[in-house]
N, C-alpha and C positions, 0 to 999 in steps of 0.2 A: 474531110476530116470530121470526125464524131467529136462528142463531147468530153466523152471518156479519153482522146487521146489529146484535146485543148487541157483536160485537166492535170493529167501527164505534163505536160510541156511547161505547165503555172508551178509546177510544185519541182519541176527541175531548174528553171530559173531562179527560183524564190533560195535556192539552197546553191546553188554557183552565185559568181559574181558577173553575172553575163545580167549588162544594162538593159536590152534589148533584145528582142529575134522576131524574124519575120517568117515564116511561111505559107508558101503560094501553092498550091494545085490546082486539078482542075472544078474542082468546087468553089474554088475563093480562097481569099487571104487571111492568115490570121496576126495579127502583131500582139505579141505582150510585152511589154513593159513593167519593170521593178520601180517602187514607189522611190524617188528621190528621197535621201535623208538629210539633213542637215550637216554636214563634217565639215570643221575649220581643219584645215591644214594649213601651213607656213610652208612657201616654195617661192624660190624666185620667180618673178614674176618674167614671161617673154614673149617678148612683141613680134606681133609679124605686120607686116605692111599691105592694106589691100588699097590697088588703086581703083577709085569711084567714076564709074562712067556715069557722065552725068549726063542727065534725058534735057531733052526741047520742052515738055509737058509743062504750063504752070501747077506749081500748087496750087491746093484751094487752103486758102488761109482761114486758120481758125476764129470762131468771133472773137471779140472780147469779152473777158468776163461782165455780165450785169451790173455789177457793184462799183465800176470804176466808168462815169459816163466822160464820154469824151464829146468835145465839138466839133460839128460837122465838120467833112475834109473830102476836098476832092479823091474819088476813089482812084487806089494805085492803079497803074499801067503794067502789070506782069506778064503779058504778051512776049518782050523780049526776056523774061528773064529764064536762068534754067536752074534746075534743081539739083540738087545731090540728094541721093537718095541712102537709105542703110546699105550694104552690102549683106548685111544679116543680123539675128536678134538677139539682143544683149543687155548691155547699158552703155547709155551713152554720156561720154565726158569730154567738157571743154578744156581740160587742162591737165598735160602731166603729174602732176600730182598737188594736193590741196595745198601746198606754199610757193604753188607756179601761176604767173601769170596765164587767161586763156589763151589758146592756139588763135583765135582768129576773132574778132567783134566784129560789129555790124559796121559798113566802112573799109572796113581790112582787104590790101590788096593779096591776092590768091594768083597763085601760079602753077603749074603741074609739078607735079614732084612734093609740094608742100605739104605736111599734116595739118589736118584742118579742125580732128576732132582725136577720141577714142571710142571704141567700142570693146569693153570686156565680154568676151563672152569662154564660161566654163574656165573662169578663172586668167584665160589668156586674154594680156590687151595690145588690142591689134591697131593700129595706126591706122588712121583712113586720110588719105592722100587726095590731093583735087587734081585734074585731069584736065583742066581748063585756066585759062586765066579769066582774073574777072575782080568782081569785088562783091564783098558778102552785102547784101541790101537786108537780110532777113533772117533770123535763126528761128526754124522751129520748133525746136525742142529745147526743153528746160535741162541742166546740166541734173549728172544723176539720176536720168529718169530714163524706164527701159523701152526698146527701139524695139520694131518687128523689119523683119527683111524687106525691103523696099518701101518705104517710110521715108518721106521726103525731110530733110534732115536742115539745109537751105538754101534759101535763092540765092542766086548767083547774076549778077548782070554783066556779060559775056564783055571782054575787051576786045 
């Protein structure tokens, strides 16, 4: 594919509504993409359910910030513990909506089938479900703040 026909392809997307396109020959692949804009729309909002297979892997736990010292302590045992991971990337939220309690604290016993968190992504919020029983020992992510696909989200110490 030449240039002149990459420059074709930019100025016919730029003028549809087509988010994306790919194509592939035998030269190589090309993708373009249309600049995301800002649009609020109002739509009901709808949930789908992803169940989280959760890995054996520990986390590596983040330090702590510099500013807050703490007193030594003997280092955790996370050996047993397992992870929930993102299913995909979004934002992630502790609780159905800001005048609900969170889905789960640290403590909290965990069963399959249960919601554990949210993740919006592209305006849909999807339920993320635990696939294990267990109890939450650890959350690593701060509510409201955005996740990438496979993003250890937290520990779990298996029943």
């Amino acid at each position: 594919m030449d240039l002149k026909q990459i420059h074709e392809l930019i100025k016919i997307v730029n003028k549809s509504n087509i988010g994306e396109i790919s194509i592939e020959d035998k030269d190589g692949k090309v993708t373009i993409k249309q600049k995301e804009e800002q649009v609020v729309t109002v739509a009901p909002a709808q949930h789908q359910v992803y169940n989280v297979a959760p890995t054996s892997q520990p986390a590596v736990a983040a330090a702590p910030p510099p500013a807050a010292p703490a007193a030594p302590k003997a280092a955790e045992k996370t050996d047993n513990y397992v992870t929930i991971k993102s299913p995909m990337i979004g934002t992630f939220y502790r609780r159905p909506s800001p005048d609900k309690p969170n889905y789960v604290e640290i403590g909290s016993t965990i069963e399959p089938g249960k919601t554990i968190c949210i993740i919006e992504a592209m305006k849909l919020f999807n339920e993320i479900e635990a696939e294990i029983k267990g109890t939450i020992v650890k959350i690593l992510v701060e509510d409201n703040n955005p996740v990438e696909f496979d993003q250890p989200l937290f520990l779990v110490e298996p029943a």
